[in-house]
C-alpha positions in Angstrom: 163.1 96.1 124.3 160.4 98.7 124.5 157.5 98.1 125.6 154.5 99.8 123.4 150.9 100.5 125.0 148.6 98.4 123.1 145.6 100.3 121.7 142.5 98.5 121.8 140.9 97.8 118.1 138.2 99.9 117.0 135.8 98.2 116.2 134.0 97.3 112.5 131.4 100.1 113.7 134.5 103.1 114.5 136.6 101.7 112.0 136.9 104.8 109.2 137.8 102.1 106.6 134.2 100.2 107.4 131.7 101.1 104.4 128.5 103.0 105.6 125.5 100.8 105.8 122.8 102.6 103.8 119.6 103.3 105.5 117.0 101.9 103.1 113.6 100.2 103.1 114.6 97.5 100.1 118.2 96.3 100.6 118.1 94.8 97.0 117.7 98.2 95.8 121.0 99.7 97.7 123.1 96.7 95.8 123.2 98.4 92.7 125.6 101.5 91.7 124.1 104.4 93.6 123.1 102.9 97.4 122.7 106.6 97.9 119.6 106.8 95.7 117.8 104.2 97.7 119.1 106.0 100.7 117.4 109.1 99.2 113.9 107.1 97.8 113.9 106.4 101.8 114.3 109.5 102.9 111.8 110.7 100.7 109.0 107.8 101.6 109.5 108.5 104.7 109.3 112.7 104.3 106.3 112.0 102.0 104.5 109.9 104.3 104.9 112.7 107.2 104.0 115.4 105.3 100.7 113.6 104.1 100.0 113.1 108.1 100.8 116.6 108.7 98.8 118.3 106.2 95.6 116.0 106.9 96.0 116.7 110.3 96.7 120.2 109.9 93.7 120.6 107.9 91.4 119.0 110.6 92.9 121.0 113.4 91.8 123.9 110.8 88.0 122.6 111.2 88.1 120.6 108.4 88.3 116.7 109.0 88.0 113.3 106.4 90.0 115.3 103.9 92.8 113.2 102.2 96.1 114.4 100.8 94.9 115.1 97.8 92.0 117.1 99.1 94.0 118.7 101.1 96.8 119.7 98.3 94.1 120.5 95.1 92.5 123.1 97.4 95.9 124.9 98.5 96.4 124.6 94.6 92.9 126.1 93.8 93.7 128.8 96.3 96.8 129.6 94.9 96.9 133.4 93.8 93.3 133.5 94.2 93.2 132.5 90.3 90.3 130.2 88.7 91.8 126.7 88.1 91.0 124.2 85.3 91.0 120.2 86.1 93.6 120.0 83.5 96.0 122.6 84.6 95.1 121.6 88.6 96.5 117.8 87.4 99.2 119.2 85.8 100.8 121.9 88.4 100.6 119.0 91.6 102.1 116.1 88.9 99.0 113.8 89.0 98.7 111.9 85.8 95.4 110.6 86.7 92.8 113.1 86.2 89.7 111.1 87.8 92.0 111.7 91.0 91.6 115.3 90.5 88.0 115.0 90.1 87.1 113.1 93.3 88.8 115.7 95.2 86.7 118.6 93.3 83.6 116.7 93.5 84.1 116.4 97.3 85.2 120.1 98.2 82.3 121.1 96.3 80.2 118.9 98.5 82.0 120.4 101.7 81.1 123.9 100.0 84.8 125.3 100.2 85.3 125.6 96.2 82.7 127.3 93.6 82.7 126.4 89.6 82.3 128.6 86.5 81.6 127.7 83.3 82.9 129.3 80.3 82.1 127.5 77.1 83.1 124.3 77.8 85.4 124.6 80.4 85.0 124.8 83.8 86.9 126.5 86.1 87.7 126.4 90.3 88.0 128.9 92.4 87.8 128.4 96.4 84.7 130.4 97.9 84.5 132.8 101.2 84.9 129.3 103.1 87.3 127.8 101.0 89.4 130.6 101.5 89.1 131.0 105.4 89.8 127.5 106.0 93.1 127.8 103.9 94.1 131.0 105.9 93.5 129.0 109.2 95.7 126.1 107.8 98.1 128.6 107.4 97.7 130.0 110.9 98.1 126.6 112.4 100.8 126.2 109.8 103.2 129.0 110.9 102.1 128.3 115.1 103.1 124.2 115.2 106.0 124.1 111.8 107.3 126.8 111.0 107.7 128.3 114.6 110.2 124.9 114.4 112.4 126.4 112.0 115.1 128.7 112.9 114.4 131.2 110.5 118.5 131.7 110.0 119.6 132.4 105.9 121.1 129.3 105.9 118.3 127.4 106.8 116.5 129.3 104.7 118.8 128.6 101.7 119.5 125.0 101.9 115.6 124.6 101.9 115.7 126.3 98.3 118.5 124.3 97.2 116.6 121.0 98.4 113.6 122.3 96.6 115.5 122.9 93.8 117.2 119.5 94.1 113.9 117.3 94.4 112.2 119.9 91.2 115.0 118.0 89.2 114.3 114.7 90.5 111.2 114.4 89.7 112.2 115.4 85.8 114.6 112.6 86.4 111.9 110.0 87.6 109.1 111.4 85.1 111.7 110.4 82.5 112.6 107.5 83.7 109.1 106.3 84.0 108.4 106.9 80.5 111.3 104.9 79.8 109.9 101.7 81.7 107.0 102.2 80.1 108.4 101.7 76.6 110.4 98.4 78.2 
């Protein structure tokens, strides 16, 4: 008779054959065929709602406080390549279907005095003034001293950031269409 050691049982947690409990903020969602989408829409709720806190924050410790995202984001954008901006196009390039969003956040940075307007028949068009632009270049500053200086700077880093960019540029195709399909429901 030999005697064999007995191995303890791993438990459901160890156990390779155990499923992976998704990560997600609506269980009901991870039921369905792809629990790894709602483990992404997470991921990315969660992303989204830290970058908003960082670039608000980032743009106060720039001298500029009370902004909201989309402050923040439409003046980057009007920034951009130091090129005039139209509402329209501004909408467009950040993916905001509502216009009148736009416009608030105009309206205000051209009360804070950090964007100019021209008119040119009847459009007008954006362009960020000396102050406009010196508060972006401080962003930026702040930008490279407290997030980037957290990257490693290494190719590989480097390239998996592109290929996530990539990625989420084709996700968004994929839930602009599939937002004009619920709308047709």
């Amino acid at each position: 008779m030999s005697k064999e050691k007995s191995q303890p049982k791993a438990s459901p947690a160890q156990s390779p054959a155990s499923p992976k409990i998704p990560i997600v903020s609506s269980s009901h969602l991870a039921s369905g065929r792809s629990a790894e989408l709602s483990e992404f829409e997470f991921g990315l709720i969660i992303a989204s709602n830290a970058f908003n806190r960082w670039a608000v924050r980032c743009m106060a410790a720039s001298g500029m406080k009370d902004m909201t995202i989309n402050d923040v984001l439409v003046l980057h954008h009007i920034n951009h390549r130091a090129r005039e901006k139209k509402l329209g196009d501004i909408a467009f390039i950040l993916n905001i279907e509502d216009t009148h969003v736009v416009n608030y956040s105009l309206k205000k940075l051209l009360a804070l005095d950090l964007v100019q307007t021209e008119r040119r028949g009847k459009e007008v068009l954006y362009s960020t003034n000396d102050k406009g632009r010196d508060l972006c270049d401080r962003y930026y500053e702040i930008r490279e001293q407290v997030l980037v200086s957290g990257l490693t700077g290494d190719g590989t880093e480097s390239f998996e950031l592109g290929e996530l960019a990539r990625f989420l540029r084709v996700l968004s195709g994929l839930y602009d269409q599939a937002a004009r399909s619920a709308t047709s429901l």
